[in-house]
C-alpha positions as protocol buffer text, in pm:
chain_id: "A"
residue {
  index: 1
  type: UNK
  ca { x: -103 y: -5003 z: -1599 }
}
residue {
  index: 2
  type: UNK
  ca { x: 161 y: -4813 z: -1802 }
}
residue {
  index: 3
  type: UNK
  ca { x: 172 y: -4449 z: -1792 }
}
residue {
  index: 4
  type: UNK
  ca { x: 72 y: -4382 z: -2155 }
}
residue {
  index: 5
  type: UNK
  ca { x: 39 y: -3957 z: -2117 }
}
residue {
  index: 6
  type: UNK
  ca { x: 293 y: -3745 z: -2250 }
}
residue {
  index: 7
  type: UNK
  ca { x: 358 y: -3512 z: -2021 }
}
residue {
  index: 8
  type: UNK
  ca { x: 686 y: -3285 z: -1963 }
}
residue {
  index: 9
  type: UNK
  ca { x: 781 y: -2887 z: -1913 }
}
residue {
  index: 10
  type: UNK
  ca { x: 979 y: -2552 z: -2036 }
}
residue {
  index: 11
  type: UNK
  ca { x: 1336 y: -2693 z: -1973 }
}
residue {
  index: 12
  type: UNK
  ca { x: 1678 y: -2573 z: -1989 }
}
residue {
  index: 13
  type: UNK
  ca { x: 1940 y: -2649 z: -2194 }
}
residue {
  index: 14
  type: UNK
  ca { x: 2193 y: -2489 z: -2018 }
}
residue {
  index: 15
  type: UNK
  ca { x: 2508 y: -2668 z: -2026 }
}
residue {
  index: 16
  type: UNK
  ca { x: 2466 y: -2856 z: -2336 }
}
residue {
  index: 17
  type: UNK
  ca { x: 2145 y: -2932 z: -2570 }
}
residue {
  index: 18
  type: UNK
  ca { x: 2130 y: -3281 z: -2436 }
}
residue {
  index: 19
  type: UNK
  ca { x: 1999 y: -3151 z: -2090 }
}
residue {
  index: 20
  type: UNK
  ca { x: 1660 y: -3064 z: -2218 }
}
residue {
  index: 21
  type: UNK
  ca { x: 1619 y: -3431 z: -2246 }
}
residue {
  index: 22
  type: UNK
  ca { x: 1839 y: -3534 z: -1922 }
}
residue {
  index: 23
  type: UNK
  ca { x: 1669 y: -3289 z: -1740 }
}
residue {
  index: 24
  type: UNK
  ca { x: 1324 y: -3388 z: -1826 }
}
residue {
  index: 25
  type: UNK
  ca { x: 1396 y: -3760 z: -1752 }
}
residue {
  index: 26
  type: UNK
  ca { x: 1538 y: -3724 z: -1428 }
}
residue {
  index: 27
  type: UNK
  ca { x: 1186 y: -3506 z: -1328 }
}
residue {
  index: 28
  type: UNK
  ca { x: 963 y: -3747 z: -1436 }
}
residue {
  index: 29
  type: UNK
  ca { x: 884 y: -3587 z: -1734 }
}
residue {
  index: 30
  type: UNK
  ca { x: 859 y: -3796 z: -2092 }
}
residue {
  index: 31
  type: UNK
  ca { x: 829 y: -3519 z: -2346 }
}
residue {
  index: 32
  type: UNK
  ca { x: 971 y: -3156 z: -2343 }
}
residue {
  index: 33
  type: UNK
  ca { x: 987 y: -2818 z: -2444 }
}
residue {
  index: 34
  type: UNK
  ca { x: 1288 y: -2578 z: -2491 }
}
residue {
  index: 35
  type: UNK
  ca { x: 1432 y: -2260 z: -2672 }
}
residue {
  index: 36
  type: UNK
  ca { x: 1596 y: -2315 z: -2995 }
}
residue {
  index: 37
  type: UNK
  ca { x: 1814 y: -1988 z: -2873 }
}
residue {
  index: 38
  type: UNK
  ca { x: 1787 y: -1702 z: -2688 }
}
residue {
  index: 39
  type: UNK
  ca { x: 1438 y: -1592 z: -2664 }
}
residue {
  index: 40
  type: UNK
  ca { x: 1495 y: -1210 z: -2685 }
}
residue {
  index: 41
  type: UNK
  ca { x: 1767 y: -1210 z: -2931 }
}
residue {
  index: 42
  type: UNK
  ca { x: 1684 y: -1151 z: -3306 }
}
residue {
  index: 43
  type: UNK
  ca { x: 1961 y: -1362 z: -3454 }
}
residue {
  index: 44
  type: UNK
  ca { x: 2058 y: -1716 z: -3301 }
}
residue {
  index: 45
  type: UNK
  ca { x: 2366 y: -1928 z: -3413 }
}
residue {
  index: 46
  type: UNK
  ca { x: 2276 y: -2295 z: -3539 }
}
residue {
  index: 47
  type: UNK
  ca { x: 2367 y: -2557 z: -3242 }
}
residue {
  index: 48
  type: UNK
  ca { x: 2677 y: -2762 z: -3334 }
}
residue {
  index: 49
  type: UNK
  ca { x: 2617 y: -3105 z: -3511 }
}
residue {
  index: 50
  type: UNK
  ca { x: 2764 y: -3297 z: -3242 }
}
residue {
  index: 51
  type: UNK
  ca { x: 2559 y: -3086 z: -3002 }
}
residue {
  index: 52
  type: UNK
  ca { x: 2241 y: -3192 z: -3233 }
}
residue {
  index: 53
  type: UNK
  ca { x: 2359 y: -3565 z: -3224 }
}
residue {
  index: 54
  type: UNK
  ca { x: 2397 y: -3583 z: -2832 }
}
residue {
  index: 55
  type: UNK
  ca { x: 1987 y: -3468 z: -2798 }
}
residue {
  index: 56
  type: UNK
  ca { x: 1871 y: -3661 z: -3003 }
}
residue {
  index: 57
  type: UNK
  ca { x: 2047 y: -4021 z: -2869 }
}
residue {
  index: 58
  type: UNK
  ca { x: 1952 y: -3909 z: -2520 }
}
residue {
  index: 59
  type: UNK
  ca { x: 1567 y: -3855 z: -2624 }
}
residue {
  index: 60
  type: UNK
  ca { x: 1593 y: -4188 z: -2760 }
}
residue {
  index: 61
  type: UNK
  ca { x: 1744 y: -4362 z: -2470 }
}
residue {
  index: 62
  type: UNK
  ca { x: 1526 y: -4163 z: -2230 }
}
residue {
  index: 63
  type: UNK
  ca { x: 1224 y: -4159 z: -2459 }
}
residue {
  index: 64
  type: UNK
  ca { x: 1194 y: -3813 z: -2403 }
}
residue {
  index: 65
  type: UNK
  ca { x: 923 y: -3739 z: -2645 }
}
residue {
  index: 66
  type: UNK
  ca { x: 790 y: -3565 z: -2874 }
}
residue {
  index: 67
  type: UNK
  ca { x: 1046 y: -3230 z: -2864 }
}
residue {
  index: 68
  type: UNK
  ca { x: 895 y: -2897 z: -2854 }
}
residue {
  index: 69
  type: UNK
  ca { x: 1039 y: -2592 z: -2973 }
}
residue {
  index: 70
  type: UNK
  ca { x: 917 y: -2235 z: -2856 }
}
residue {
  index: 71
  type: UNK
  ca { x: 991 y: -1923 z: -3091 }
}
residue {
  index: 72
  type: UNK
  ca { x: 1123 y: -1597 z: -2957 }
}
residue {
  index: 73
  type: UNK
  ca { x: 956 y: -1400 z: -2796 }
}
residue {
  index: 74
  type: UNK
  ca { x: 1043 y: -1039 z: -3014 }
}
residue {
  index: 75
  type: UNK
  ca { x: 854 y: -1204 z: -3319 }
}
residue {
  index: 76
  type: UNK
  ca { x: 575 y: -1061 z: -3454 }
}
residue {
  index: 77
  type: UNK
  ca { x: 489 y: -1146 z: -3779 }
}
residue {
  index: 78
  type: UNK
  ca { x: 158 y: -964 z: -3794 }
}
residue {
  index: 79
  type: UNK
  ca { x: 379 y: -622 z: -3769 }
}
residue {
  index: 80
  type: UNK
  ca { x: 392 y: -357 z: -4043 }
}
residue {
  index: 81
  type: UNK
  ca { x: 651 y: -151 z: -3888 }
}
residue {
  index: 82
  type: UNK
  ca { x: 921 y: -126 z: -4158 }
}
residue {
  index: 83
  type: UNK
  ca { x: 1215 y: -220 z: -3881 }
}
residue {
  index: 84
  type: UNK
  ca { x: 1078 y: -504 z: -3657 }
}
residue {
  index: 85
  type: UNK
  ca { x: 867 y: -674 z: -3952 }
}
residue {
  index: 86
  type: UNK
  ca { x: 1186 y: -784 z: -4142 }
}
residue {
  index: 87
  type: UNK
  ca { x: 1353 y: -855 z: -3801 }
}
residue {
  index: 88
  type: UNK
  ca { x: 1050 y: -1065 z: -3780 }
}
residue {
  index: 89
  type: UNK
  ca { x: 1066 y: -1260 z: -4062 }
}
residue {
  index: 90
  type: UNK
  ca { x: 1433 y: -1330 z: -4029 }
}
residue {
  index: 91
  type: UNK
  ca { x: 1456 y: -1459 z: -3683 }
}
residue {
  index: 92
  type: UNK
  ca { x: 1146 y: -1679 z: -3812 }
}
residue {
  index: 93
  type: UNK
  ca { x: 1318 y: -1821 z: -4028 }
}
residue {
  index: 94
  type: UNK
  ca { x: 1626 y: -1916 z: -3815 }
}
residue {
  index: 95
  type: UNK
  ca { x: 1378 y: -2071 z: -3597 }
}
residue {
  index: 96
  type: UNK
  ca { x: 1277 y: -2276 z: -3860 }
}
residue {
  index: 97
  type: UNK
  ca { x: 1592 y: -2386 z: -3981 }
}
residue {
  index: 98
  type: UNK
  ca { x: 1731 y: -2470 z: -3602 }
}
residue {
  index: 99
  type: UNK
  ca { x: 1386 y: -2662 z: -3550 }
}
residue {
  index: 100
  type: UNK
  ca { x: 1435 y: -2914 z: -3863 }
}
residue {
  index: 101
  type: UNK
  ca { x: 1810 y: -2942 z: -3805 }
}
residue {
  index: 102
  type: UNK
  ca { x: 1751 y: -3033 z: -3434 }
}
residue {
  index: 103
  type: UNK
  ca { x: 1498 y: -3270 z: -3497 }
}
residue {
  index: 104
  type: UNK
  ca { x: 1146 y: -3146 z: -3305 }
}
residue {
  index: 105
  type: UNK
  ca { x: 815 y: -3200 z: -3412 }
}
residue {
  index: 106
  type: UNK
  ca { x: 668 y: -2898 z: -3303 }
}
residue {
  index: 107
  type: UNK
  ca { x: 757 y: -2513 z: -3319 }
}
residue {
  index: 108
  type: UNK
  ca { x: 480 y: -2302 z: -3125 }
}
residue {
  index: 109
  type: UNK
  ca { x: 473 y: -1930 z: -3242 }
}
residue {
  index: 110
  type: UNK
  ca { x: 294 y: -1651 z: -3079 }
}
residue {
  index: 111
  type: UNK
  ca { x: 37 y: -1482 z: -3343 }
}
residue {
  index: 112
  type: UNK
  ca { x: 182 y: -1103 z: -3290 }
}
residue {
  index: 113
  type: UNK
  ca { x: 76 y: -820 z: -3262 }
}
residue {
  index: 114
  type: UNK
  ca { x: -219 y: -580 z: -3464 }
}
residue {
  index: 115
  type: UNK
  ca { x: -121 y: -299 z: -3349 }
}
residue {
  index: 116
  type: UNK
  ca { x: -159 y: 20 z: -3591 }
}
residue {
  index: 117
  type: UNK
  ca { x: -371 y: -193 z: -3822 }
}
residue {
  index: 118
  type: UNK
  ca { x: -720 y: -409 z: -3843 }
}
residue {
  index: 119
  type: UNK
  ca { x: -726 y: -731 z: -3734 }
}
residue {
  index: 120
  type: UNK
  ca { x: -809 y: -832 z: -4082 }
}
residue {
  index: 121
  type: UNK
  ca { x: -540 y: -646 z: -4211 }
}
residue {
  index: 122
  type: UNK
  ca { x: -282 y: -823 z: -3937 }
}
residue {
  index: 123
  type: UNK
  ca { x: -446 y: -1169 z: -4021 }
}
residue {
  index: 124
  type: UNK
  ca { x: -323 y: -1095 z: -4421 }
}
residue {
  index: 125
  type: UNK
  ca { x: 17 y: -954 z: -4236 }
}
residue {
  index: 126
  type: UNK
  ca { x: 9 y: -1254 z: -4054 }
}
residue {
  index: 127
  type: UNK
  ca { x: 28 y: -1503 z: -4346 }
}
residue {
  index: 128
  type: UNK
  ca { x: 206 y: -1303 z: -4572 }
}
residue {
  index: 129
  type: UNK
  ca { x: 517 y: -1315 z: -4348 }
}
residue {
  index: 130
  type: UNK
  ca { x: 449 y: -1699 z: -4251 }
}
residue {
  index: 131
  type: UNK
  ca { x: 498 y: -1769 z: -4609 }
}
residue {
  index: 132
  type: UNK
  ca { x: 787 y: -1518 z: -4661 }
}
residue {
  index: 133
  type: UNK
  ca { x: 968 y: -1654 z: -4376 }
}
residue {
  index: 134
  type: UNK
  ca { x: 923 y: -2019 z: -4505 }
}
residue {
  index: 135
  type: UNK
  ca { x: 1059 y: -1966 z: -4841 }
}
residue {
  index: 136
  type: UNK
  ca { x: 1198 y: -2336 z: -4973 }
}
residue {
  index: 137
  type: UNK
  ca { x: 1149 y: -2476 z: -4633 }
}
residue {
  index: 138
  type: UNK
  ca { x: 1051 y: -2844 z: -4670 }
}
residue {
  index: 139
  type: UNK
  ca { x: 971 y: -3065 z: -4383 }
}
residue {
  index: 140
  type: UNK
  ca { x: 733 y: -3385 z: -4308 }
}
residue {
  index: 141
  type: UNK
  ca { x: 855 y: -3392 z: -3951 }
}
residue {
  index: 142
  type: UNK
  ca { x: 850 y: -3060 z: -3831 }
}
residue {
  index: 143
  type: UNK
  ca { x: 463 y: -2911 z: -3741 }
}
residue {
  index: 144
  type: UNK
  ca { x: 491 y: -2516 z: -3675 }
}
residue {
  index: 145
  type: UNK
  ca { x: 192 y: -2418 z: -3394 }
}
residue {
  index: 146
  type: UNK
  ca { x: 6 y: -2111 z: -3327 }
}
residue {
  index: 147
  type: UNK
  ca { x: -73 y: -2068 z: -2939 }
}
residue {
  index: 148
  type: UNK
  ca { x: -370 y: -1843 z: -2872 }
}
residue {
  index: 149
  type: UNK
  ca { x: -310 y: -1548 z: -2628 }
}
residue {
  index: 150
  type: UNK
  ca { x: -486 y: -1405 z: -2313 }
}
residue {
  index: 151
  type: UNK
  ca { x: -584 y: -1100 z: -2552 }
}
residue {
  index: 152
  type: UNK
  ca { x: -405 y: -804 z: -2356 }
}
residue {
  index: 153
  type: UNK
  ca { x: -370 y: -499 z: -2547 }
}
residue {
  index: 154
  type: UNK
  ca { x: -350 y: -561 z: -2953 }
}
residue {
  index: 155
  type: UNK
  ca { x: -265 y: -908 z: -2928 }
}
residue {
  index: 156
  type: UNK
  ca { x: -388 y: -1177 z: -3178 }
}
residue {
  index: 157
  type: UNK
  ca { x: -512 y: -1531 z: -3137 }
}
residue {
  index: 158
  type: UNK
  ca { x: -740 y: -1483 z: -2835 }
}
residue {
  index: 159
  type: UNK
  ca { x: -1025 y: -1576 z: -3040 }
}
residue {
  index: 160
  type: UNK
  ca { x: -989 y: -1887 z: -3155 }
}
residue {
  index: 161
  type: UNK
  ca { x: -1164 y: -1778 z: -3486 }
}
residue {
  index: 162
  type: UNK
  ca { x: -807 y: -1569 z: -3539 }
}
residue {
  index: 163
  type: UNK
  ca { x: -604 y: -1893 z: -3511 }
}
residue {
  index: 164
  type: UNK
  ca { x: -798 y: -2100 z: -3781 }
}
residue {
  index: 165
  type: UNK
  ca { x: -801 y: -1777 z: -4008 }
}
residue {
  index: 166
  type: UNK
  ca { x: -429 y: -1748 z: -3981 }
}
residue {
  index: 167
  type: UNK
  ca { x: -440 y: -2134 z: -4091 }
}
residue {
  index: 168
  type: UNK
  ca { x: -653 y: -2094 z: -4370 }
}
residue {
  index: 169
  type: UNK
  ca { x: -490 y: -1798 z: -4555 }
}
residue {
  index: 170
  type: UNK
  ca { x: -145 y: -1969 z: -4541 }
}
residue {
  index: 171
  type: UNK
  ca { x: -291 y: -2281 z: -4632 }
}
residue {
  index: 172
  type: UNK
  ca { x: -114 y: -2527 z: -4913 }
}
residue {
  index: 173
  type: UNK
  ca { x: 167 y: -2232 z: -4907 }
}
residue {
  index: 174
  type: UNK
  ca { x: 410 y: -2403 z: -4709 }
}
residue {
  index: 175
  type: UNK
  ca { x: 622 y: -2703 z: -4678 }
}
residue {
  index: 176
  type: UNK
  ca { x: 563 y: -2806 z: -4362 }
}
residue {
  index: 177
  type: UNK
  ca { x: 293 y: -2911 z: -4121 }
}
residue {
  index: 178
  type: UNK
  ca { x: 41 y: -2593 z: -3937 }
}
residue {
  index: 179
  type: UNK
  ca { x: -150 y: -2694 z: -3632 }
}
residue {
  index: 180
  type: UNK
  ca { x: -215 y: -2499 z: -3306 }
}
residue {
  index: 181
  type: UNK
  ca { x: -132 y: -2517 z: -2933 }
}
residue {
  index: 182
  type: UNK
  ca { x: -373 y: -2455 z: -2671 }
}
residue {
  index: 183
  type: UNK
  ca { x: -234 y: -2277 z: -2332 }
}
residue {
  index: 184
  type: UNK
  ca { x: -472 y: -2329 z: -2059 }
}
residue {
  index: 185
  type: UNK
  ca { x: -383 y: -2034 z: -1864 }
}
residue {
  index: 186
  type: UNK
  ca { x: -429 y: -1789 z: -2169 }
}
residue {
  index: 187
  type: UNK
  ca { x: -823 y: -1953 z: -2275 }
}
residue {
  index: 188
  type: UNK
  ca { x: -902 y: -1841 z: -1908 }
}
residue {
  index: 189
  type: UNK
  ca { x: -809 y: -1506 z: -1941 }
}
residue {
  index: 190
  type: UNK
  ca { x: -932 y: -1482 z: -2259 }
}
residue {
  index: 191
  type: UNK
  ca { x: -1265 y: -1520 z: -2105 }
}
residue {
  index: 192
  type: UNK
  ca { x: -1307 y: -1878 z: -2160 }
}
residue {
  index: 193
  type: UNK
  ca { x: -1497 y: -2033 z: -1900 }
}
residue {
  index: 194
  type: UNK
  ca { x: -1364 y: -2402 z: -1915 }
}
residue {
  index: 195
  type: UNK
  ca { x: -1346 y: -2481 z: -1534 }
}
residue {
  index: 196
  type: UNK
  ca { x: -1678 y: -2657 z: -1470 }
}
residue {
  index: 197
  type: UNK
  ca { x: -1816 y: -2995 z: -1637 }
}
residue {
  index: 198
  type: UNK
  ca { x: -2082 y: -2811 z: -1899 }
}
residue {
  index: 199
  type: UNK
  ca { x: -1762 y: -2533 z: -1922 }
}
residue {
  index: 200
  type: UNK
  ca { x: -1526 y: -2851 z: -2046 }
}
residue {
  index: 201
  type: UNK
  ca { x: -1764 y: -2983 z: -2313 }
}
residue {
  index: 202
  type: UNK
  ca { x: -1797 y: -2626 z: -2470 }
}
residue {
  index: 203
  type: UNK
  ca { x: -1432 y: -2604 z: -2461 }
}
residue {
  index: 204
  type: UNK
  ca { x: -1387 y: -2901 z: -2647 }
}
residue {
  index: 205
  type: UNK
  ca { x: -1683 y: -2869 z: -2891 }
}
residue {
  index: 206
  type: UNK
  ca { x: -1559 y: -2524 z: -2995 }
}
residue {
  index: 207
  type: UNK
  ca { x: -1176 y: -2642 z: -3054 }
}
residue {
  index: 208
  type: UNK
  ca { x: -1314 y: -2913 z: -3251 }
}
residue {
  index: 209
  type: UNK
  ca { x: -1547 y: -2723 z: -3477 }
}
residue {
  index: 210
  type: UNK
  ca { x: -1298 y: -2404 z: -3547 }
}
residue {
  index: 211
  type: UNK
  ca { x: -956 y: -2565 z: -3518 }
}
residue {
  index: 212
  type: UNK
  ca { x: -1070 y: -2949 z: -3510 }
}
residue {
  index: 213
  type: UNK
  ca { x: -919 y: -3139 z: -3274 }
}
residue {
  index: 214
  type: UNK
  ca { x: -667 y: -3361 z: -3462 }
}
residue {
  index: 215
  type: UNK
  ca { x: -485 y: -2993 z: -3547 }
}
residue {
  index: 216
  type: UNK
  ca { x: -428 y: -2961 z: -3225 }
}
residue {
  index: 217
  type: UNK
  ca { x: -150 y: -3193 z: -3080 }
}
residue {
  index: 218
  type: UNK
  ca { x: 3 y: -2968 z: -2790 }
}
residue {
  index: 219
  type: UNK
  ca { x: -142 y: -2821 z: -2496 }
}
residue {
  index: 220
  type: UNK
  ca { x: 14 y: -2591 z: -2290 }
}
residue {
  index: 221
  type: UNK
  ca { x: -103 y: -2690 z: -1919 }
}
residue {
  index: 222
  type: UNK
  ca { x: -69 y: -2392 z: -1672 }
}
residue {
  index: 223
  type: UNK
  ca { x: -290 y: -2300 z: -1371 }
}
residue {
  index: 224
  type: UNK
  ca { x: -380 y: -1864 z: -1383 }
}
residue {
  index: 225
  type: UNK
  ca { x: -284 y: -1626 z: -1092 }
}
residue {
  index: 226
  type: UNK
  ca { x: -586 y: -1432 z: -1276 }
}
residue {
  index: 227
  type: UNK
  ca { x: -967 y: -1483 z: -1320 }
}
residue {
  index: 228
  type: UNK
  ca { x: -1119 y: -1541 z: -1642 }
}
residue {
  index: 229
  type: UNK
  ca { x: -1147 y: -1272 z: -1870 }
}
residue {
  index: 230
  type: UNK
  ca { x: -877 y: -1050 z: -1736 }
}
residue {
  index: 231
  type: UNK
  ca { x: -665 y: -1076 z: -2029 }
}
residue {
  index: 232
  type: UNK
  ca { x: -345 y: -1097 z: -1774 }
}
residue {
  index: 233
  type: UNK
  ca { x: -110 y: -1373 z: -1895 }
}
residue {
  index: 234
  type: UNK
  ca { x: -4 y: -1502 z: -1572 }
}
residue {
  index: 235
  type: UNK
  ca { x: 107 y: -1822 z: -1490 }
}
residue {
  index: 236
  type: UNK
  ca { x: 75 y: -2054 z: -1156 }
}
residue {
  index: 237
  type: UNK
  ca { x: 148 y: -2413 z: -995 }
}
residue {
  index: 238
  type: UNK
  ca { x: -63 y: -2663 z: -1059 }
}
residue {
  index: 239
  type: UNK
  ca { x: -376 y: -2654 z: -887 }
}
residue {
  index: 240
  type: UNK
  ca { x: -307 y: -2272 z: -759 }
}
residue {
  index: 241
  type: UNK
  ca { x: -500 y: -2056 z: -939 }
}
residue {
  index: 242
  type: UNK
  ca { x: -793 y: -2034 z: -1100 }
}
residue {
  index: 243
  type: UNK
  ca { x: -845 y: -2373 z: -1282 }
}
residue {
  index: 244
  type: UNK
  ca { x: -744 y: -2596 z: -1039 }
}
residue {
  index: 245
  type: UNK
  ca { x: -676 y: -2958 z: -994 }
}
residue {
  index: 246
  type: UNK
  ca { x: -1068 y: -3086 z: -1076 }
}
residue {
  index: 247
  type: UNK
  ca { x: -1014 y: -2939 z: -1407 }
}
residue {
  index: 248
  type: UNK
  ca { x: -666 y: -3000 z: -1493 }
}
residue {
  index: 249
  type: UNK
  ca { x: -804 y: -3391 z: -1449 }
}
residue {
  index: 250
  type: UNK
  ca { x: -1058 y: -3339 z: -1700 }
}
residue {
  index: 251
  type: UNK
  ca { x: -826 y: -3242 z: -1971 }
}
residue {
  index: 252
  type: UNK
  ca { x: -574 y: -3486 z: -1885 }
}
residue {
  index: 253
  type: UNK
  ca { x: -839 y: -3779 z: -1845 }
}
residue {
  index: 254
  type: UNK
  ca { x: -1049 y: -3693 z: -2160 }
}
residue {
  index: 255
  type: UNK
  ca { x: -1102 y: -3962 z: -2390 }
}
residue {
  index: 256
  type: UNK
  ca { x: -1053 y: -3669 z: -2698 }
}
residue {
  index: 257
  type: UNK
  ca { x: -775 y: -3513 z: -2533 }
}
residue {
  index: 258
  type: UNK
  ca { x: -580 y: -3724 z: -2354 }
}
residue {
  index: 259
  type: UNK
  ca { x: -370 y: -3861 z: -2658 }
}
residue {
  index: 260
  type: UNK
  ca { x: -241 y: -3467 z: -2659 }
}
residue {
  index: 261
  type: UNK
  ca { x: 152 y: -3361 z: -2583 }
}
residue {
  index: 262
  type: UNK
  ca { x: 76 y: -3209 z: -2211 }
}
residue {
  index: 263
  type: UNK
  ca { x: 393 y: -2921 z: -2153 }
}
residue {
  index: 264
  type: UNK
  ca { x: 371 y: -2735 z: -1831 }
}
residue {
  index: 265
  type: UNK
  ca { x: 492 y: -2335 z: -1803 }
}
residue {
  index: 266
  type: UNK
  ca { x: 484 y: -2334 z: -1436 }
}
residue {
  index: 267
  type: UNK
  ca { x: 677 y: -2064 z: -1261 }
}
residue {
  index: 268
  type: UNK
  ca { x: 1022 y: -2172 z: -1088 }
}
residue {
  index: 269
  type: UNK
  ca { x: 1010 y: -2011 z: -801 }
}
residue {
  index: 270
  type: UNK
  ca { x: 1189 y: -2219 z: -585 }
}
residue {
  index: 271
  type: UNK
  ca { x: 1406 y: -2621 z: -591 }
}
residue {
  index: 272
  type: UNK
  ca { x: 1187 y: -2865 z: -649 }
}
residue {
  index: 273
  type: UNK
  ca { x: 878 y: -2688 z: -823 }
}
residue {
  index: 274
  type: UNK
  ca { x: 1012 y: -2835 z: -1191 }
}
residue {
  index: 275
  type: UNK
  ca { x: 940 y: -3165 z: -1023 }
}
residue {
  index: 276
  type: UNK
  ca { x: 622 y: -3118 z: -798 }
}
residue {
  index: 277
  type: UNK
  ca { x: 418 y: -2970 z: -1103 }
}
residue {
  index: 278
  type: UNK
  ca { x: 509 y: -3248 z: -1302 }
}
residue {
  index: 279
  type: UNK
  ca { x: 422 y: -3488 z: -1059 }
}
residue {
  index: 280
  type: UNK
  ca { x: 94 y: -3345 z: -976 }
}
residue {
  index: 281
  type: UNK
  ca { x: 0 y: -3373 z: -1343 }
}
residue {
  index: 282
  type: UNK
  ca { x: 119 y: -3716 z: -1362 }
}
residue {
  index: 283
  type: UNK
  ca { x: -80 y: -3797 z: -1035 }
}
residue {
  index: 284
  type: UNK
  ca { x: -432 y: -3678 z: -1207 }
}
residue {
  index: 285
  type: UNK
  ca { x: -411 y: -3889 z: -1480 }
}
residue {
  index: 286
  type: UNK
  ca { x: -453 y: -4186 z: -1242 }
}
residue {
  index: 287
  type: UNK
  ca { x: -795 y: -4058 z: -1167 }
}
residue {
  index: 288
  type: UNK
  ca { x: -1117 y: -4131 z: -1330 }
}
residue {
  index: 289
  type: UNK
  ca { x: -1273 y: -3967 z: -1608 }
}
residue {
  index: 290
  type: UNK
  ca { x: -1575 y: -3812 z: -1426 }
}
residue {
  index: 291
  type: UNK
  ca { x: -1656 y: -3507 z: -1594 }
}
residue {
  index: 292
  type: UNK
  ca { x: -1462 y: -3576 z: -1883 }
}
């Protein structure tokens, strides 16, 4: 049987752009994820054209598949502080402009930050600098994604209620696609329970009724060092934390999920773990669907 999953990783583009894709092929991996720029940097230059053309001929020869962007980390669009919320806005946007211009489907964006404000107030924040950022932006490829959180502190977009709210006030405002991205790791902490049969069908039921499941076309896959609730964002291998292999096969292996862009955050802690996490993904979706 063909392998029909998409599933890839975080990977590096260091060297040239094309290596994201190179990279990814040469771990098994058939889609990817990467950093338009430097991920603590407010302002990124725009990769060269030639760069541009070299990724996208090796994702086509190595049908690496979709490509997934991840915004810096420093943005926080939900701010009201009179220094970082412009800062905000305009790194945004760059991450916009390098996402179209490389060619990815997907840009995932962290929801921000409430902090000094409501959480109604910071949804309205929220939107409001979506749309500001996004000013004559038109794309039918590109899809921007909000990722829910593990909820530490005054972080948005633990609940997913907060996600589809965000949604919903930018709605028909922008000129491009607005979906969401699920990170396994940060639904545990949230306090989530997800990791048993019955805890798998209430995941899926309450994705599809708040965010519906068709919005939702990448999931970030990554075991948790920390028990659910804790709020701790806190990545692990495959299969070494907290949600374990068993459950990592249900996802995978579920008839309303397994269509889904699968990209792995796994820690690098050593050669080889790139690889093995991919491969133990890879490995699950040969199993059965009991439980799904």
């Amino acid at each position: 049987m063909a392998f029909t999953h998409r599933i890839g990783a975080h990977t590096s583009t260091a060297g040239a752009l094309e290596n994201a894709a190179i990279f990814a092929h040469a771990a098994g991996a058939n889609t990817a994820q990467i950093f338009s720029g430097s991920p603590r940097t407010w302002r990124n230059p725009m990769p060269a054209a030639a760069a541009i053309t070299k990724l996208r001929e090796a994702r086509e020869r190595l049908d690496v598949n979709p490509l997934v962007i991840h915004a810096n980390y420093l943005i926080n669009l939900a701010s009201i502080d009179p220094a970082n919320r412009p800062k905000s806005i305009g790194a945004f946007r760059g991450e916009l402009e390098r996402a179209i211009a490389i060619g990815a489907e997907y840009l995932v964006l962290h929801p921000g930050s409430y902090k000094d404000q409501t959480v109604e107030t910071a949804l309205d924040r929220f939107a409001e600098g979506l749309v500001e950022a996004s000013q004559g932006i038109e794309s039918r490829k590109l899809t921007v994604l909000l990722e829910n959180t593990a909820g530490a502190g005054s972080a948005l977009g633990s609940r997913f209620e907060e996600l589809a709210a965000m949604r919903e006030r930018a709605a028909g405002k922008l000129g491009y696609g607005l979906g969401f991205c699920i990170d396994t790791c940060h639904t545990l902490a949230a306090g989530i329970g997800f990791t048993s049969p019955e805890g798998m069908k209430g995941l899926v039921s309450s994705l599809d009724a708040i965010l519906g499941l068709n919005n939702i076309p990448v999931i970030h896959m990554n075991d948790s060092k920390a028990a659910c609730g804790s709020h701790l964002d806190r990545h692990e291998h495959i299969g070494e934390g907290h949600i374990g292999l068993e459950t990592f096969g249900r996802i995978l292996n579920h008839p309303r999920l397994e269509s889904k862009c699968f990209i792995l955050e796994t820690p690098v802690d050593e050669d080889g773990d790139f690889e093995r996490n991919v491969a133990a993904l890879r490995n699950l979706c040969k199993k059965s669907r009991t439980g799904a």
